[in-house]
N, C-alpha and C positions, 0 to 999 in steps of 0.2 A: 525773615521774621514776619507773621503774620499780624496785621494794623487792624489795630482792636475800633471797631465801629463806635461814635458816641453814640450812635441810637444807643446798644447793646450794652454800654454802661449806664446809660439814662434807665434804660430799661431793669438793672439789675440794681442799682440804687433805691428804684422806687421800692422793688420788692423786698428790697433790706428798709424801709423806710415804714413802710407798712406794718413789717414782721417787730419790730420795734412799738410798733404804736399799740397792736394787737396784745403783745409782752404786759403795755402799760397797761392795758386796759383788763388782762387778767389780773396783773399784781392789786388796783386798786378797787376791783371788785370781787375777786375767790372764783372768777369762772376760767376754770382752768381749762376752755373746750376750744381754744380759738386759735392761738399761733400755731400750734402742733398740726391740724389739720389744715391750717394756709399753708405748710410749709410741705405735707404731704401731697396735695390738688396740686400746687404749681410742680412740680419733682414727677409728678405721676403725667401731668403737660408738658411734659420734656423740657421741665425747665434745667440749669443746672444745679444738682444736688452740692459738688463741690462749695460753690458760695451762697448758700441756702442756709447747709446745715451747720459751717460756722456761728454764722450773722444768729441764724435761732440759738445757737447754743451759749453765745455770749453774753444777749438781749437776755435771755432767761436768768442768768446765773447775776451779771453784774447787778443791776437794781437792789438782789436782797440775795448776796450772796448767803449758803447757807446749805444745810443739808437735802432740803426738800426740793429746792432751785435745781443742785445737780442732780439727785433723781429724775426730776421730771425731767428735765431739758436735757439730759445724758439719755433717758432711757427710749425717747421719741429718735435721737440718733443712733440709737443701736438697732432700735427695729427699722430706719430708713433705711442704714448698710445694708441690713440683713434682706429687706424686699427686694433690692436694689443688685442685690450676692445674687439671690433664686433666681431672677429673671437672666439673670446673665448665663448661670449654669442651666439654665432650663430652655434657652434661647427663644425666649417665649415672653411675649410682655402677658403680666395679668389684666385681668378685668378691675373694673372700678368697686368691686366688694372687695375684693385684696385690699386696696390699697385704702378702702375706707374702714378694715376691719383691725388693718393698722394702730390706723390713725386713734381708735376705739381705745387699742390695749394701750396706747400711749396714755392714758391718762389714768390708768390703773396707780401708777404710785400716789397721786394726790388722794385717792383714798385714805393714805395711810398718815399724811402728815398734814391734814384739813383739821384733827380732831375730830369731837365729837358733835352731837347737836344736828344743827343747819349745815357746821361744814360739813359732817360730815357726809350728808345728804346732798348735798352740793357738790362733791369729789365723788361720790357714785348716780348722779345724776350727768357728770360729765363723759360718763364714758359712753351709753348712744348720743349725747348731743353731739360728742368729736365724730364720730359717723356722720351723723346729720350736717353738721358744719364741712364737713371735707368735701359732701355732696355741693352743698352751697357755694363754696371758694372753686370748685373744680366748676360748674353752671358760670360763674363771673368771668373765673379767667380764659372760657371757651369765647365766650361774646368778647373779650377786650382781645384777645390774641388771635383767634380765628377772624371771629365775624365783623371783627376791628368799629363794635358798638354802630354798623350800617345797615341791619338788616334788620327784620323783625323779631322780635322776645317772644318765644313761647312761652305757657301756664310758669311751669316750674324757674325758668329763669327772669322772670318777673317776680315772682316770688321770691330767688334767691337775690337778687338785688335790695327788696325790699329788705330782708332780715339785717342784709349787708347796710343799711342804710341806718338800722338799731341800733347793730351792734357799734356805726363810725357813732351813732351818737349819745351811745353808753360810754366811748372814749372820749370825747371831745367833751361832755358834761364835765367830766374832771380835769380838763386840760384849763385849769386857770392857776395863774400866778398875780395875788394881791387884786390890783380893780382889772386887771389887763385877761382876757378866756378868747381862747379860739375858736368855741362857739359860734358866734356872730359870722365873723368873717369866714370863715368854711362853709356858715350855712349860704352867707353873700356868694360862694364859689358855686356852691351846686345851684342854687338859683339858678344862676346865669348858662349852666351847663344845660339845664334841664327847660330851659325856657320855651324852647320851640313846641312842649310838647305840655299843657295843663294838666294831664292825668296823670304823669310822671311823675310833673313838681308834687302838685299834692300827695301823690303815694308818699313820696320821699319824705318830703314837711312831716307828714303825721309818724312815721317810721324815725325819723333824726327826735324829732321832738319828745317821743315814746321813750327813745332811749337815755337820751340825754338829761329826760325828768326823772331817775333810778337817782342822778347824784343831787338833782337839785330840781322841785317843781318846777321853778322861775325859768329853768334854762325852755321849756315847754312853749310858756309865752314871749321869749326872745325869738325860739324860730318861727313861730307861727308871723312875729310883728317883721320877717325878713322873707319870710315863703310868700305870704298870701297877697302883698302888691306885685310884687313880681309877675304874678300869674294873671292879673290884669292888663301886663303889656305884650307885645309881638315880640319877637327874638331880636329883630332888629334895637328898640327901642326897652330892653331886659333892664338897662343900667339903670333907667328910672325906679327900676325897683327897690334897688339898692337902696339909692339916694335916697329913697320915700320910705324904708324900711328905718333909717337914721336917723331922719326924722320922729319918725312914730315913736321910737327907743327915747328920745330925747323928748318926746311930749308926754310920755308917759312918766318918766322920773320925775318932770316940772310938776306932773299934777298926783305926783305923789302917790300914784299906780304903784310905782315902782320906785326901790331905794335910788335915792339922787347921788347914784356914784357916776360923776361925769368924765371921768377919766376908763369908766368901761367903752366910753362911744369914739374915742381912740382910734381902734382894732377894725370895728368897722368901716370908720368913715375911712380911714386910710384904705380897706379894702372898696370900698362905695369909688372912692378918687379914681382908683385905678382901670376898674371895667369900665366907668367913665371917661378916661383920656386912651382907652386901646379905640383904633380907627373899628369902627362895622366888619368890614371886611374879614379883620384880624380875628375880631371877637366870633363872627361865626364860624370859623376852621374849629374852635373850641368849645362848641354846640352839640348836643346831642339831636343827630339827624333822625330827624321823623318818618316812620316809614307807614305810608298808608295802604291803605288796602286795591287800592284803583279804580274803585266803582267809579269815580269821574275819565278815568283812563277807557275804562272799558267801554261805556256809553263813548266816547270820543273816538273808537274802533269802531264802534258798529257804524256812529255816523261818517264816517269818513269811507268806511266800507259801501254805504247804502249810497253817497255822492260821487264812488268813484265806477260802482255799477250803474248809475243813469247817466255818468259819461261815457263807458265803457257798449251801455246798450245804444246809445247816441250813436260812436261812432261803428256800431254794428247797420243802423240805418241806413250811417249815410255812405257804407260798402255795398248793402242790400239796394240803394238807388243808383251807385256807379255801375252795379251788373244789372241796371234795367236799364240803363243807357247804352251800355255795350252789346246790350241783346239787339237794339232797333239796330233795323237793317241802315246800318252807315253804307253798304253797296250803292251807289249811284247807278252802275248797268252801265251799259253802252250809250253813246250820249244820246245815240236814238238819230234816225236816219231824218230827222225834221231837222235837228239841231244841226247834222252836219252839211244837208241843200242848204240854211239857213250862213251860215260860215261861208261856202264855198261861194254862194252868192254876193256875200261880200266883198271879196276877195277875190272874184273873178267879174264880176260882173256890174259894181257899181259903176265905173268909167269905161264900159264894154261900147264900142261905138254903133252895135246891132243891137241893143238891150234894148232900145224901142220898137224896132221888128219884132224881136223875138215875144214883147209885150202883147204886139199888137196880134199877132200869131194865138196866145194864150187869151185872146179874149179883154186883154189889160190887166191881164192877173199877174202877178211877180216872178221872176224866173226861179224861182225856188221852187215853183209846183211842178217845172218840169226836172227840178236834179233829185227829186228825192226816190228813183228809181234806182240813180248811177249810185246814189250817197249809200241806200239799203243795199246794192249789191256789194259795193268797197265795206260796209261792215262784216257784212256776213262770210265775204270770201278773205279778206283781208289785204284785196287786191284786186281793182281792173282794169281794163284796155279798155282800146278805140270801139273793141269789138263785142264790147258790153254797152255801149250807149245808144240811147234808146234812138229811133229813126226820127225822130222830133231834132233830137240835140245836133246830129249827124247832118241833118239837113237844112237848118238854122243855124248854130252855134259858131262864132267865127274863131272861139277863145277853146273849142274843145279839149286841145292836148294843155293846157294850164288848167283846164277842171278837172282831166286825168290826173293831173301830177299833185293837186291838191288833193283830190278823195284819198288815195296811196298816201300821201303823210300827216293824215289826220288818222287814217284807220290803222297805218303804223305806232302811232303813238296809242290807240286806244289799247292796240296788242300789247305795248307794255305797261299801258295802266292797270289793264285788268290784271295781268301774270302780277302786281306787284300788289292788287288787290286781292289776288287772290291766299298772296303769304301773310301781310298784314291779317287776312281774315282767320288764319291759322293762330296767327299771334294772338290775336284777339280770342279767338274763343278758349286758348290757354289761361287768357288773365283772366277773364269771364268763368270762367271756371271753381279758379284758388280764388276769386275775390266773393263769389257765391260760399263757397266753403266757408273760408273767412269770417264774413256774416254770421252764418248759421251759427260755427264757433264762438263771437264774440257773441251773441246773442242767448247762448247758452251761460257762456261765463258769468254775461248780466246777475242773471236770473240768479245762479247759484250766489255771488256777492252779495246781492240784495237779499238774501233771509241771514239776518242778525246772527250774531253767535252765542251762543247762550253758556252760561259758566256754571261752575262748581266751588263755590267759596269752601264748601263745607269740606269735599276732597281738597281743594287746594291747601287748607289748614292740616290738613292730616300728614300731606308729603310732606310741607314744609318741618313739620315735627320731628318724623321718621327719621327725616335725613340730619337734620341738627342734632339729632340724639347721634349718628353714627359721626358727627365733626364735621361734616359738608355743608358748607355757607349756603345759601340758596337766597339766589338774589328775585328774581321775578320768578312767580310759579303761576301758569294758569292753566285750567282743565277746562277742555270746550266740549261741549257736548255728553259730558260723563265719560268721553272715552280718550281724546287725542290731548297729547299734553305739552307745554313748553316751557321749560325752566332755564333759568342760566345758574351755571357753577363753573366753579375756576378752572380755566382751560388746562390747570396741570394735576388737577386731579385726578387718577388713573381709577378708582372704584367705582368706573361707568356701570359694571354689572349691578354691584349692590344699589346704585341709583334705581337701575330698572326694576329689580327686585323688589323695595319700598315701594314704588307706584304701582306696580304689579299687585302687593298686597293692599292695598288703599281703593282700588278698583276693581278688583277679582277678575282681572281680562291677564291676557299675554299681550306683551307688548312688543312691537319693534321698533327699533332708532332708523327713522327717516330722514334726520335731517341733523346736520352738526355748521353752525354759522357763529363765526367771531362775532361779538356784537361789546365788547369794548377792550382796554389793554389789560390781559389777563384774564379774561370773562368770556365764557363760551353758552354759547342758547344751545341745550340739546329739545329735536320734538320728538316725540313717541306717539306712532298711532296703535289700534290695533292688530295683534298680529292675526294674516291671514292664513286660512286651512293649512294652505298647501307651501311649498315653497316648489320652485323647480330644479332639476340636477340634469344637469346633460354632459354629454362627453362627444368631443370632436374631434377626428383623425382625417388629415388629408394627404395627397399624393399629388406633387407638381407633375407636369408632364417635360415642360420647358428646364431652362439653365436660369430663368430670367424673372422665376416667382408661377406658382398657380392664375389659372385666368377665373379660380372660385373665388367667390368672400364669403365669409359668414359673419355675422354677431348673435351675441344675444342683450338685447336693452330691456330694463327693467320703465315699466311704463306707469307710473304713479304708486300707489300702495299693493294695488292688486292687480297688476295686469305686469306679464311679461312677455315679448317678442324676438322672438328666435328667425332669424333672417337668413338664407344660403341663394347666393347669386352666382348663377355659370356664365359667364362671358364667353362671347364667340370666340373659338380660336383657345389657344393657352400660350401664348408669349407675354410680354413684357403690358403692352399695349390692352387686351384681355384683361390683364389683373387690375391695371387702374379704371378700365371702365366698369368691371363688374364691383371696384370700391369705393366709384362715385354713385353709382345705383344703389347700392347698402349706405350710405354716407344720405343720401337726399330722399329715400324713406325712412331713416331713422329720425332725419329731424320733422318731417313731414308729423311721421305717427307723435314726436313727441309735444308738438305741435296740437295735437288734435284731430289730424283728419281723419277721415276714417278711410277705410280701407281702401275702397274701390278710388278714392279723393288720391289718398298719396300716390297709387299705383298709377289713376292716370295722369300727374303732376310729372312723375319722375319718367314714364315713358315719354313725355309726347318733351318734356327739355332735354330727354338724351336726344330723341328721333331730331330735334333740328340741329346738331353736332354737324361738320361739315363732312365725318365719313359714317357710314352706314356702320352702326355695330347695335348688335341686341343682345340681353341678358333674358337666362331663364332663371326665374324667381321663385322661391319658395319660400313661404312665412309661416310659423305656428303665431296666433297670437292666443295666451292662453290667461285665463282668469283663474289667479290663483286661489278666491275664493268658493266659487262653485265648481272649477275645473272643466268647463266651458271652455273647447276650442276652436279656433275658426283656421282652417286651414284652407292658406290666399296659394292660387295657384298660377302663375302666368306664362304659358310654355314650360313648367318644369318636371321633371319627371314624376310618376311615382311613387307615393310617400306608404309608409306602410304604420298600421296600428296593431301591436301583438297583444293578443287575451292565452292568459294560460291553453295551452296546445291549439292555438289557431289566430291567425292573423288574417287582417281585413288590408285589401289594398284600394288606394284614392288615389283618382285619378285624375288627367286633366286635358281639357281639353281645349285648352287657347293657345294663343298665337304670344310668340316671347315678347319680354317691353322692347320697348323699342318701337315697335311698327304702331301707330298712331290707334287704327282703327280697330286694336285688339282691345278684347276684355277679360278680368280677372276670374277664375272662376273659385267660388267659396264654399267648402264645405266645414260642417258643424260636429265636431264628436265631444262627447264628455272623459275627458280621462279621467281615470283613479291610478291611485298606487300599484295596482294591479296592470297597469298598460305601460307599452314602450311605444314613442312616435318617434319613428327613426323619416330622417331625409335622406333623399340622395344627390349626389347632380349624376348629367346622363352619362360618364365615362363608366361613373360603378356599374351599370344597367344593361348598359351594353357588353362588360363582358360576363357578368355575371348570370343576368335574365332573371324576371320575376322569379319563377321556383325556386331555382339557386337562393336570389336573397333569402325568399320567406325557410326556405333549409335550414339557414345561418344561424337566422332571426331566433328561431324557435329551438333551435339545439344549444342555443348558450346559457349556461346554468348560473349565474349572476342577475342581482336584482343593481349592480352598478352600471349606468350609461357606457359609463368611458370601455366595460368592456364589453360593450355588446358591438359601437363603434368600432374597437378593435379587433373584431373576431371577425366584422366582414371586411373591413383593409385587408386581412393579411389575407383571408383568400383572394380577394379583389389581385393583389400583389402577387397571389403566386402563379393566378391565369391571364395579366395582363400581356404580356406576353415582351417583345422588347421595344414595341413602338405604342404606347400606353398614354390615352389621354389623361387631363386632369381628374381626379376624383377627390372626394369629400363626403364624410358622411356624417351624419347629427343623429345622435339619440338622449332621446330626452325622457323623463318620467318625471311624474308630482309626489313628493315624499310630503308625510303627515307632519305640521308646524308645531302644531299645538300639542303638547305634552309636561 
């Protein structure tokens, strides 16, 4: 047995609670336009008809039981069955004319038993108001049921609020029994409801008041003496108003303003007591939340944008000064044949018991001026003997074979300082490199952060319309620049099309979804930018050679809004070993290019950290990177074979001519073509090429009668396949064309 929710009786109580009040408030004034069409909007809001069309049918009849009671109140539930029958046999819900043209003929019998005169005018003036009215109660119950009273009110349902605010206070005028009217305290309710928001309370005040003065002037200036301190306090601090409203009520009786019935301030003050002992807290969950429009938000965007691009260009600086540091030559060189007579002398010759001969020999000059012949020869050779010292040393020196054996392990060590200077210097000019990039990168980013973003209130009012008229809540909407847009709507709402649709008509561009981000529970941010020209279509067929996977990779990455890159990497070799090196070479340009660098940046990034891998392997590269707004290609070449461009009966072939990544001192080589719809830009790696041969391909290329990729790909596989013979490298082949986006 299914457990019936209290929300869901709370909820269907109040709408019997209402449909009663609305009963009252036609029986005691002859407007017969108002239950009938509440009871249509919510039924038409998927509310349920089963406990609707009771509750109206009872509310109608009991009050004044009688002939005219079941007419009306019978014949609004014949035509609900019956809208209720169609839609079921027609599997088809109607539109909102249906169900308000209903609501219209419902009121057709009070024509007949209003009499004459005003009623009767009044029973045929009810039948567009019930139209009108249905519109109005279906406008409320979208905001209280959908938008759960959190988002913004457009024209019309500020408006239908307001009418709804006449009409509670055409019923409530007559809701009095002796000195005791509910008047007062209802209006103490909305008060407090409406506090957060001065434009509200007042619309409401003057609309309750409006309506409420039909039964009784007086009742005019009891709400005005209950609405307008109110609207003097903050949300937090509403209660005062109350309290100060029961006051005024009671200073006006004393001074005989008003009749001295003191047993009317009762009602009130009892309701004054009560928003007064609920905690803050309590009281605001029961607030009408204010939704503004975010010009302090936005200004707080741009600034926070414009502080996080003079941090962002900051630390582009202070990248641009670490690669001026890393530029200066940190090489120290060989320590220089001064420095190492200087050492050797040390270390042979301070306690040398000849070193005052050998002085006096030199004139008194220090025995270092005669080593620095043997010190320059021990650098330069890496090594010397007895039979390298000069006839000075030979013939003086007593300590000779210890300043042999010295020069040999000081020039040995130089041997592997340098060898370890010289990888360090490899190292270095890698980082030195991507940290220049880097720079130039954040340096660009600056710049673009720092120009403000500028909005569209006027478009943003319009989506938010469009889409409220179709039932889609729209919580934050903003349009930057006239063209790029970000709204949030409820993550389980599936009519993403007709979303783009509305902003699509709001802005007169095609748009496309870039970006889809949770951003609270339940609530999803869609952005839409412009859509560009082109879109890309490619089709990919490969052929392992190995048991153990292709040693090709390919991708295709989607690089911001307009730019796409199509990647094919051959690794040496095609076993196991191949395939993961040529999908670490596809793997670390893709995040390179996503990165920002540009072309010739990523390629020599990803070459020279494969090249220090401890076994030698190299990839041939090939990249389309294509702009799918002008269709602008740069076609990156590095070692790979080949690539062909087809024009109706004739093809252009690009070639290449560098060295595969991997080897340090190679470079990319970049050609520029424009495609249109009209061209295929097919890749290949070199197994296809080799068995096929340039003519062969372009034969292929040109004799396949499809404007689809995937079979232009597969028309040169399968020959590829039928001439490989039975010992077949790897192959792979990419064909791509730009089809038109915008239509």
């Amino acid at each position: 047995m299914t457990k019936v929710k209290p929300t869901y009786i709370a909820e269907y109580a109040s709408l019997a609670a209402l449909t009663v009040f609305l009963q009252f408030t036609e029986l005691k004034t002859g407007a017969e336009f108002l239950a009938a069409p509440f009871m249509f909007a919510a039924v038409c809001d998927r509310r349920n008809a089963l406990i609707l069309a009771p509750v109206f049918f009872v509310s109608g009849v009991l009050p004044e039981p009688g002939t005219a009671s079941l007419a009306g109140s019978g014949a609004a539930v014949v035509l609900l069955a019956g809208v209720m029958t169609a839609q079921y046999l027609m599997r088809r819900r109607f539109r909102l004319y249906v169900w308000a043209a209903a609501s219209a003929l419902a009121a057709l019998p009070y024509v007949f038993f209003l009499g004459d005169g005003a009623g009767l005018w009044l029973g045929i003036a009810a039948i567009p108001l019930s139209a009108l009215m249905f519109f109005v109660f279906y406008e409320a119950d979208y905001c209280v049921k959908v938008k759960k009273l959190r988002f913004a009110f457009g024209r019309r349902e500020k408006a239908a609020f307001s009418i709804l605010f006449a009409v509670a206070g055409l019923g409530l005028g007559y809701m009095r029994i002796s000195s005791f009217s509910a008047l007062e305290p209802m209006v103490i309710l909305i008060a407090q409801f409406l506090s957060p928001s001065p434009a509200a309370l007042t619309a409401a005040g003057l609309a309750v008041g409006a309506g409420s003065a039909v039964a009784d002037p007086y009742n005019a200036l009891m709400t005005a003496i209950y609405i307008l301190p109110t609207a003097f306090f903050d949300k937090e601090r509403a209660y005062f108003g109350a309290v100060a409203g029961v006051a005024l009520q009671a200073g006006a009786m004393a001074a005989g303003i008003t009749e001295p019935d003191y047993l009317r301030l009762i009602a009130p003050a009892a309701a004054a007591l009560t928003v007064t002992l609920i905690p803050s807290a309590i009281r605001s969950k029961f607030t009408l939340p204010v939704y503004k429009e975010g010009g302090g938000l936005r200004t707080l965007v741009n600034k926070t944008r414009s502080e996080t691009a003079k941090k962002i260009g900051e630390l582009a600086s202070s990248f641009s000064a670490l690669g001026e540091v890393l530029a200066l030559d940190e090489e120290a060189g060989a320590s220089g044949a001064e420095e190492l007579a200087h050492t050797l002398q040390e270390k042979c010759c301070a306690d040398c018991p000849g070193r005052a001969r050998c002085m006096k020999n030199l004139g008194g000059g220090e025995p270092e001026i005669a080593l620095r012949e043997l010190a320059s020869t021990a650098l330069k050779n890496g090594k010397v003997s007895i039979l390298d010292a000069t006839p000075f040393l030979s013939s003086v020196c007593v300590r000779l074979r210890s300043l042999i054996e010295g020069a040999n392990a000081v020039a040995a060590e130089e041997k592997k300082r340098l060898a370890l200077a010289g990888e360090t210097g490899k190292a270095r000019s890698v980082v030195k490199e991507e940290v220049d990039a880097l720079s130039d990168i954040l340096g660009k980013l600056s710049q673009e952060i720092s120009r403000p973003l500028t909005y569209s209130a006027d478009s943003e009012k319009k989506i938010r319309e469009r889409l409220e008229r179709l039932a889609i809540p729209v919580g934050e909407a903003y349009v930057y620049g006239g063209k790029e847009v970000t709204l949030t709507i409820p993550a389980a709402e599936e009519r993403r099309q007709a979303v783009k649709q509305e902003i699509e008509a709001v802005l007169g561009i095609k748009l496309a979804l870039t970006g889809e981000v949770p951003v609270a529970v339940g609530r999803t941010a869609l952005t839409y930018r412009p859509q560009t020209r082109y879109r890309v279509a490619y089709g990919v067929r490969q052929m392992a050679a190995g048991e153990y996977g292709s040693g090709d990779s390919d991708r295709a990455i989607r690089l911001g809004n307009d730019k796409v890159m199509v990647v094919l990497a051959d690794g040496m070799g095609h076993d196991r070993a191949a395939h993961v090196n040529s999908g670490y070479a596809v793997r670390l340009i893709e995040s390179f290019a996503r990165a920002g660098f540009p072309a010739e940046a990523m390629l020599s990034f990803t070459g020279k950290l494969m090249s220090v891998r401890m076994r030698e392997e190299f990839n041939a590269v090939d990249i389309a990177l294509i702009d799918t707004e002008t269709g602008r290609t740069d076609i990156i070449k590095q070692g790979a074979r080949e690539s062909f461009v087809t024009f109706p009966g004739e093809a252009e072939v690009v070639e290449c001519g560098s060295l595969p990544l991997g080897i340090v001192e190679s470079e990319p080589v970049i050609e520029t073509r424009t495609l249109t719809p009209e061209n295929f830009l097919v890749m290949v790696s070199d197994g296809v090429l080799d068995v096929l041969g340039r003519e062969k391909t372009i034969e292929i290329l040109l004799g396949v009668d499809s404007v689809n990729p995937d079979d232009v790909a597969g028309a040169v596989m399968k020959e590829y396949a039928s001439l490989a013979g039975a010992d077949p490298d790897d192959a792979t082949v990419i064909a791509l064309r730009l089809v038109e986006s915008r239509f």
